[in-house]
C-alpha positions as CSV (number, residue, x, y, z in Angstrom):
1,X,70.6,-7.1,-21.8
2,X,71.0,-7.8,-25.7
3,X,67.4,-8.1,-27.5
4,X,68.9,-11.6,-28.5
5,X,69.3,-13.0,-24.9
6,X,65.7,-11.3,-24.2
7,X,64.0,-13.0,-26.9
8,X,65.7,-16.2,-25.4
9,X,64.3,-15.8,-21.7
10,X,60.7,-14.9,-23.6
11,X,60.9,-18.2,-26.0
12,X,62.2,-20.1,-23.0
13,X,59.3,-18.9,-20.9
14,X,56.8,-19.9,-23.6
15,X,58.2,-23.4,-24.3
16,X,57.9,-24.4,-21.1
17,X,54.5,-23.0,-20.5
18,X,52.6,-24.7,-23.9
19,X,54.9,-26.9,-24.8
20,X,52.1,-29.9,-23.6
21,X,49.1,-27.5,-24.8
22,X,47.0,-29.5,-26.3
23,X,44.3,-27.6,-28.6
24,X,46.7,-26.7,-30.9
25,X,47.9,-23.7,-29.4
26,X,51.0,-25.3,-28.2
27,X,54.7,-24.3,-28.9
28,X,54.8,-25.5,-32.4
29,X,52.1,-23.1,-33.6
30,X,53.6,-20.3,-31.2
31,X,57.3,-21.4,-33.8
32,X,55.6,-21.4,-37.0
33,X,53.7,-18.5,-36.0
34,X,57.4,-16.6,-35.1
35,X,59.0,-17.8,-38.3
36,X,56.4,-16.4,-40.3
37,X,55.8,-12.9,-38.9
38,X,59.8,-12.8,-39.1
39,X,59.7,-13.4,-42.6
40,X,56.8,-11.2,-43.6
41,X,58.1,-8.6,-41.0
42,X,61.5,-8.3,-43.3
43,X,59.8,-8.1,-46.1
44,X,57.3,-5.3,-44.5
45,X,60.5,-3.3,-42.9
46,X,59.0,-3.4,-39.7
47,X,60.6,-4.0,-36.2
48,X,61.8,-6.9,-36.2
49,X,62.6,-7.1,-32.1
50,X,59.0,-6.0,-31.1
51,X,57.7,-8.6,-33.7
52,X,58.9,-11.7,-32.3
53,X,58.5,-10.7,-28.5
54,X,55.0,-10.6,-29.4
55,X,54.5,-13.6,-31.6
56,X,56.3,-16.1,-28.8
57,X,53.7,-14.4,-26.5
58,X,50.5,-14.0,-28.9
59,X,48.6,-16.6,-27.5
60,X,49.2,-16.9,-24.3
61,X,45.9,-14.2,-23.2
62,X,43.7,-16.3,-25.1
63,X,40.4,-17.9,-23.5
64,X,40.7,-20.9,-25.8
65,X,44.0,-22.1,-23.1
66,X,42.9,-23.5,-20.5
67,X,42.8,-21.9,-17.2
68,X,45.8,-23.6,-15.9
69,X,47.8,-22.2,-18.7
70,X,46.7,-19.0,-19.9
71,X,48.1,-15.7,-18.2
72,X,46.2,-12.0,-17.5
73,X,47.7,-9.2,-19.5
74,X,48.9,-7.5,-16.1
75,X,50.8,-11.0,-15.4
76,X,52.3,-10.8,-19.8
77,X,53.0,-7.2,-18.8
78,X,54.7,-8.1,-15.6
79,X,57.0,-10.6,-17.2
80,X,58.6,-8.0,-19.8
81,X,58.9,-5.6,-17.3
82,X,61.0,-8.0,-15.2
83,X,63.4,-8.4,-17.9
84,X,63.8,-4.9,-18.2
85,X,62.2,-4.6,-21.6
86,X,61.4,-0.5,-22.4
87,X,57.8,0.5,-21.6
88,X,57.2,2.1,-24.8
89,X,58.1,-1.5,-26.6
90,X,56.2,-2.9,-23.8
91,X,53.0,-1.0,-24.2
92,X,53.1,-2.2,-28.3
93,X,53.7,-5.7,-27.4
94,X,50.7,-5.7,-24.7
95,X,48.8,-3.4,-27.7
96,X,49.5,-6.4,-30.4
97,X,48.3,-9.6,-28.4
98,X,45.0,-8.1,-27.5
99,X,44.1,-6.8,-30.6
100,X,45.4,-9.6,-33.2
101,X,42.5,-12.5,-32.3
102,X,39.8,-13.0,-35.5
103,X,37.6,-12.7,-32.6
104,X,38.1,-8.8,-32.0
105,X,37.9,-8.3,-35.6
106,X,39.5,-4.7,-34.7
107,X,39.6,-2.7,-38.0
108,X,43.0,-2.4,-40.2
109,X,43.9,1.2,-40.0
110,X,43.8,1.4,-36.1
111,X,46.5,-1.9,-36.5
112,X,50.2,-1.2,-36.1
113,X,52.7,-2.7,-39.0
114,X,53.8,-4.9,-36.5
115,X,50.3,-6.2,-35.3
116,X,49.3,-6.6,-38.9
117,X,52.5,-8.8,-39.7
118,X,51.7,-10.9,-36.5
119,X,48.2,-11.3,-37.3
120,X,48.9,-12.4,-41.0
121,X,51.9,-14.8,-40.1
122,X,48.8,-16.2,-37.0
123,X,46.3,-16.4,-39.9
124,X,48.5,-18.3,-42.1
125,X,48.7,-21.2,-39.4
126,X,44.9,-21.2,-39.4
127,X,45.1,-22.3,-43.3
128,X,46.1,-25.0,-45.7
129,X,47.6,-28.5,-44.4
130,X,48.4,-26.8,-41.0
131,X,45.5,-25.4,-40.7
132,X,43.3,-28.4,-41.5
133,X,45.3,-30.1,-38.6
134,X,44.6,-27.4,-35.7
135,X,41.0,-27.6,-37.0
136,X,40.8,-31.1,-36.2
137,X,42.7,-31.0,-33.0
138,X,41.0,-28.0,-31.9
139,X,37.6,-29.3,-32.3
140,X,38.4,-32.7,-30.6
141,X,39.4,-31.0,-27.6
142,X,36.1,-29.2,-27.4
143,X,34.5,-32.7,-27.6
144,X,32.9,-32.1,-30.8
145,X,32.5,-34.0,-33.6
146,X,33.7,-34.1,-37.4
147,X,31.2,-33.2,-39.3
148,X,27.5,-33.4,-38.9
149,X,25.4,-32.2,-41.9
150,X,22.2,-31.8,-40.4
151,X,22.4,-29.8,-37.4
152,X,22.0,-26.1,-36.9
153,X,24.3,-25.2,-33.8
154,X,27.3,-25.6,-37.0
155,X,30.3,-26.5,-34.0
156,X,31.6,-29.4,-36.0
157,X,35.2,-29.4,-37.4
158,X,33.9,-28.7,-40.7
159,X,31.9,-25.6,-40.1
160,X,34.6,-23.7,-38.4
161,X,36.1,-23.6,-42.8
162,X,33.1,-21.6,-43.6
163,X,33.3,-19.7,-39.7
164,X,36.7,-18.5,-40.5
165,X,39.6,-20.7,-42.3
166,X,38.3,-19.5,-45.6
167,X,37.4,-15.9,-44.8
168,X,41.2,-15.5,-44.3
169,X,42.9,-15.3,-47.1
170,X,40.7,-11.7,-48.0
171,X,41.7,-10.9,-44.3
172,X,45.5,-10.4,-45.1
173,X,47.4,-7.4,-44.3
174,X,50.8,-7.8,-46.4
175,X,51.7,-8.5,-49.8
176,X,53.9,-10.8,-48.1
177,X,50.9,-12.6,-46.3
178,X,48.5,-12.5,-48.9
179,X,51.4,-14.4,-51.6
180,X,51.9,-17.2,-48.7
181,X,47.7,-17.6,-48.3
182,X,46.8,-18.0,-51.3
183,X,48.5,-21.7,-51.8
184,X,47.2,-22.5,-48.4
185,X,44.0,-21.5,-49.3
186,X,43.6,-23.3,-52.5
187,X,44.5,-26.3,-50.2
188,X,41.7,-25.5,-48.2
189,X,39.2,-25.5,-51.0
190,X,41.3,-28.8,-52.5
191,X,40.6,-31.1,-49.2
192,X,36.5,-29.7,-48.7
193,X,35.7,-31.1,-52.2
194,X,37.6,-34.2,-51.6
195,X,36.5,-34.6,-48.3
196,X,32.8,-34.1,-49.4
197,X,33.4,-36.4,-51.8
198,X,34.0,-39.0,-49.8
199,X,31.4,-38.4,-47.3
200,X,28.8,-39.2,-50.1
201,X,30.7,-42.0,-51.3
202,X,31.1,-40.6,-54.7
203,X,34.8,-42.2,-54.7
């Protein structure tokens, strides 16, 4: 099989499976996230083929999916292997997706190029207006609230800027990634002053 007609059974695959996913985690994030690493993965000279593979399927081992939705890595590693994908290109797909989360915060030398393009073009959709709008939806799903200025526990929408969203644009791997952050990140700071703001009904 041509890599073209394999990265069409993995998209296919992924569509289908968080196409309805609903913590903004769904197919559109899993797109944006595909287009980016594309473009920062030219500009990085890294391979290309292994880079997308692993951006459609970046997401799909994380605990923030539900249960009904989220795969093992033995069931991710079972899927390439059925379409006959080489184990060595395998192994550095599996590698990437568990390695890329903020969460692991797995230092930057012990990153492949690819992993570090992926996790850049991920980051990126963590940032500016995008990012803003995953916050939101992310936080309603967990049931929790906007903003709330007085308690400690800090799992409101807006506590999750200081958590992470604006920790990422020093986080970048790339030239490529750190050019494309920087924008979304002045966004970021843009939207907390207005939003603060109007929270104390200075406008």
């Amino acid at each position: 099989m041509n890599n073209k007609f394999l990265i069409q059974r993995v998209e296919d695959f992924v569509y289908k499976r968080l196409y309805n996913e609903g913590s903004g985690h769904d197919w559109w994030h899993i797109d944006r996230v595909r287009r980016n690493a594309m473009y920062i993965g030219t500009k990085e000279n890294a391979n290309l083929f292994i880079i997308e593979i692993a951006a459609l399927l970046h997401d799909l081992i994380d605990d923030k999916l539900s249960e009904n939705i989220k795969l093992n890595v033995s069931q991710v590693e079972q899927l390439l292997l059925n379409l006959g994908i080489d184990q060595e290109i395998i192994q550095a797909i599996i590698r990437i997706i568990q390695v890329i989360s903020f969460r692991k915060k797995e230092p930057k030398n012990q990153l492949s190029l690819e992993a570090k393009v992926i996790q850049d073009a991920d980051r990126l959709d963590a940032i500016g207006a995008i990012g803003i709008a995953r916050t939101f939806v992310y936080a309603g799903s967990k049931g929790n609230i906007i903003y709330h200025p007085d308690v400690e526990e800090k799992t409101d929408a807006i506590s999750h800027f200081y958590e992470k969203l604006l920790k990422l644009k020093d986080l970048m791997n790339t030239n490529a990634g750190r050019s494309l952050a920087e924008e979304r990140h002045q966004f970021l700071e843009l939207y907390l002053n207005q939003f603060y703001d109007e929270w104390n009904g200075r406008k």
